[in-house]
C-alpha positions as CSV (number, residue, x, y, z in Angstrom):
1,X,-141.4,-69.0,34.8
2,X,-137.7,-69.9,35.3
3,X,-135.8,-66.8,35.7
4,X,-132.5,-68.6,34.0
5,X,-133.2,-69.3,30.1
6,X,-129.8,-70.2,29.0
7,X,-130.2,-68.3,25.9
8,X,-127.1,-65.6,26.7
9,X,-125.0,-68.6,28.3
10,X,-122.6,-67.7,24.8
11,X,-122.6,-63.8,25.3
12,X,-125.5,-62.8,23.3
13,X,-128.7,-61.5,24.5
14,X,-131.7,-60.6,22.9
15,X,-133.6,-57.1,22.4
16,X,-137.3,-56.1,22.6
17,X,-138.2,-56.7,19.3
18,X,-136.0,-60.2,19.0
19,X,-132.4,-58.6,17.7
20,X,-129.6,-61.8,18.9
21,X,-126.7,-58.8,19.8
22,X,-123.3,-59.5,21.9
23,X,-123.7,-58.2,26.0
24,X,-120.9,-56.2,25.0
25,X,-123.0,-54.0,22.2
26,X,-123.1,-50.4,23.1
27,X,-126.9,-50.6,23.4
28,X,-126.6,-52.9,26.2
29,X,-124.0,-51.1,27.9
30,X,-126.4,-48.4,27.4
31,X,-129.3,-49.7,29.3
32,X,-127.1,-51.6,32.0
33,X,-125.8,-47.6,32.9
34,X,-129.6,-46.9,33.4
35,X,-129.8,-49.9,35.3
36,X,-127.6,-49.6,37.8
37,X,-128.8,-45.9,38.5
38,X,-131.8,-47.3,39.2
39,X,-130.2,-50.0,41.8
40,X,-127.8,-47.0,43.1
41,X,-131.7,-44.8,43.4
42,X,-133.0,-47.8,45.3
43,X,-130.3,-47.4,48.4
44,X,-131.7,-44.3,48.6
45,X,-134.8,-44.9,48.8
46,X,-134.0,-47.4,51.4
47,X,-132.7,-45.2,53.8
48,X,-136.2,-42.9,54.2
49,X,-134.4,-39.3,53.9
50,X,-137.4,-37.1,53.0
51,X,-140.8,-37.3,52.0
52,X,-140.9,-35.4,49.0
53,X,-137.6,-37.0,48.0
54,X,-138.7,-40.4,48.3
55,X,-141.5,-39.2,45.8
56,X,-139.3,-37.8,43.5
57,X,-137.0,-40.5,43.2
58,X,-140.2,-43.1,43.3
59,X,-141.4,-41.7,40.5
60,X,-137.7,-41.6,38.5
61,X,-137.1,-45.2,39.5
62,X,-140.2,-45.5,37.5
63,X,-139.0,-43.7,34.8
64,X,-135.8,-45.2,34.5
65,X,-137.1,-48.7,34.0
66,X,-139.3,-47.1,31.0
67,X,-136.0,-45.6,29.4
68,X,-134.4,-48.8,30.0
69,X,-137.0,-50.3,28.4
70,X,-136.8,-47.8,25.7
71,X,-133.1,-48.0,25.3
72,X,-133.5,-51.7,24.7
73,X,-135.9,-51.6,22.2
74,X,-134.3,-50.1,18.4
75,X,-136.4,-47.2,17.2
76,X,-137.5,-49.2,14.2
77,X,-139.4,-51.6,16.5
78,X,-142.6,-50.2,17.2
79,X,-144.4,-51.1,19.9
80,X,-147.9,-50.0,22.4
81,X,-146.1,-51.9,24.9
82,X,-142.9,-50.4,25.2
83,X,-142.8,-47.0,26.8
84,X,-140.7,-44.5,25.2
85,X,-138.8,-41.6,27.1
86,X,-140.6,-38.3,26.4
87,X,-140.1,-34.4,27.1
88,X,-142.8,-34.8,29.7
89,X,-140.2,-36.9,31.7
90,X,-137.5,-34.0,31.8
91,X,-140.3,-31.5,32.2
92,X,-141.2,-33.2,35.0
93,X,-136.9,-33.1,36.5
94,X,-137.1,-29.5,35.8
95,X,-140.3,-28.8,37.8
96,X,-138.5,-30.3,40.5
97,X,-135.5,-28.7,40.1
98,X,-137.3,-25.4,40.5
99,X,-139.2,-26.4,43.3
100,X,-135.6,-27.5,45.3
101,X,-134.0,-24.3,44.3
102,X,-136.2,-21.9,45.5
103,X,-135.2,-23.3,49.0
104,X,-131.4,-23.6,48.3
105,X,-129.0,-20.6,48.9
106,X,-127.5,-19.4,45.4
107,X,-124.2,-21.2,44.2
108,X,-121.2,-18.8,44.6
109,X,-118.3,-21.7,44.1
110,X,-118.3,-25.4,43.5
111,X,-118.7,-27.4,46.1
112,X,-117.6,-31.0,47.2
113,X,-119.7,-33.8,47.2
114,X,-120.6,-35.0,50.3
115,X,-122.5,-34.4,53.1
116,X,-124.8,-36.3,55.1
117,X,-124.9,-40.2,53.8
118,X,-128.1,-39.7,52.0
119,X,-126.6,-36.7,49.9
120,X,-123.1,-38.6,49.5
121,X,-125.1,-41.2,48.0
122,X,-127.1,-38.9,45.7
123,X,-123.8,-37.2,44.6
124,X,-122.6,-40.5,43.4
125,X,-125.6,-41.3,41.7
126,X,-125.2,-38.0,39.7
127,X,-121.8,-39.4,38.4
128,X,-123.5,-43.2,38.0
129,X,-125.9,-40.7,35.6
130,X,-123.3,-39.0,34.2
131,X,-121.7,-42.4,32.9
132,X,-125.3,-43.5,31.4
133,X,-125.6,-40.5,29.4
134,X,-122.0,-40.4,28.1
135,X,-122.6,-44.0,26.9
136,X,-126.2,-43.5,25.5
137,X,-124.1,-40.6,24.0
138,X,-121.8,-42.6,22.1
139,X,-125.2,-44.9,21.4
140,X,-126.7,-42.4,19.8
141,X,-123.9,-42.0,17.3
142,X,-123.9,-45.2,15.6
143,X,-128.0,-46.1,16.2
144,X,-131.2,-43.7,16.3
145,X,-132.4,-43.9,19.9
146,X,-135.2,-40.4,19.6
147,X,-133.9,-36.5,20.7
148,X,-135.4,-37.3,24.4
149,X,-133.4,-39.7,26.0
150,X,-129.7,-37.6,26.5
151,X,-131.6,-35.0,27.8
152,X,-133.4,-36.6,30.1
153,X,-129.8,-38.3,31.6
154,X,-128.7,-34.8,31.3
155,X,-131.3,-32.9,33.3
156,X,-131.3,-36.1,35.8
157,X,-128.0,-35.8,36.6
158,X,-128.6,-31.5,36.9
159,X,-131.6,-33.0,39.4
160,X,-129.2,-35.4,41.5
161,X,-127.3,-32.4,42.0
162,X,-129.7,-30.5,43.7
163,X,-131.6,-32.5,45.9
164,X,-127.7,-33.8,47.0
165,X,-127.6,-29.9,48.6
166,X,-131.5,-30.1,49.3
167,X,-130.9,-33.5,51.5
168,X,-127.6,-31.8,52.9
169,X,-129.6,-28.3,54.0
170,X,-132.7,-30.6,55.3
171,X,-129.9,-31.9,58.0
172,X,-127.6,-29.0,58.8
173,X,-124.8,-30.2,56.6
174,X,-122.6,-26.9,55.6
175,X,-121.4,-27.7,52.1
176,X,-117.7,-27.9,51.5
177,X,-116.7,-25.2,48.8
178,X,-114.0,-26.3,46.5
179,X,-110.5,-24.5,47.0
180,X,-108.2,-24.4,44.3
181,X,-105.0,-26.4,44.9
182,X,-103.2,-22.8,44.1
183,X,-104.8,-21.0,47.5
184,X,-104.7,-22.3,51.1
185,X,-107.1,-23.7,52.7
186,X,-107.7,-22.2,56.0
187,X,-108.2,-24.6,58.8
């Protein structure tokens, strides 16, 4: 199989389901979002921070190709082959939110992103999330896409958060509290 088929050489692709839509359609700007989470997920991975949160991300890289999958298929075309995003999936992001917590001093202020690289990586793939869900937001008010999908971008991104301090605590990193621009920051 040729990986080129020439078929979106005029701006048009094609959806599960065989929809002809424009590259620029919300839907696909949708599902690109999720896409290059996934990519931005896959550095991470790459730099072997932490067993468990190599198996947590594993197993959201997985899931992200589903609810790409699921973003790209319309509601209306059912399908046993197409996996669609469930509550089990953000039941699964809050499990692990609870499991990072319990090892993460309490919040008292914002903090800065940043860190060590792994965590400065992991903060901006909590804004990469962000951006999916705010477009799969505006998706979902012109097409159907199911109740499941925003909240799982929303409890991902609530996820990316914490293991960003988790990855940060695992290798000393202080975290940088925000100061407003109205105090002084002492030196």
């Amino acid at each position: 199989m040729k990986i080129y088929t020439k078929t979106g050489d005029k701006g048009e692709t094609v959806l599960f389901g065989g929809i002809r839509v424009p590259k620029d359609a919300q839907r696909i700007e949708a599902y690109g979002s999720v896409d290059e989470l996934n990519c931005l997920l896959g550095i991470i991975c790459s730099m072997k921070t932490d067993a468990t949160v190599d198996r947590i991300l594993g197993k959201i890289q997985h899931q992200l190709f589903e609810l790409g999958a699921d973003l790209a298929t319309p509601i209306a075309h059912k399908s046993s082959l197409i996996p669609r995003i469930k509550k089990s999936h953000s039941l699964f992001l809050e499990k692990s939110i609870d499991a990072m917590e319990v090892k993460l001093k309490p919040l008292t202020s914002f903090i800065l992103p940043g860190g060590c690289v792994v965590a400065a990586h992991l903060h901006l793939a909590r804004t990469v999330c962000r951006r999916a869900e705010r477009s799969v937001v505006r998706l979902s008010h012109n097409e159907n896409i199911g109740g499941t999908v925003i909240v799982y971008l929303n409890r991902l991104s609530d996820l990316l958060f914490v293991l960003a301090r988790y990855v940060n605590m695992l290798d000393g990193q202080e975290e940088v509290k925000w100061v407003s621009g109205k105090r002084k920051v002492k030196k």
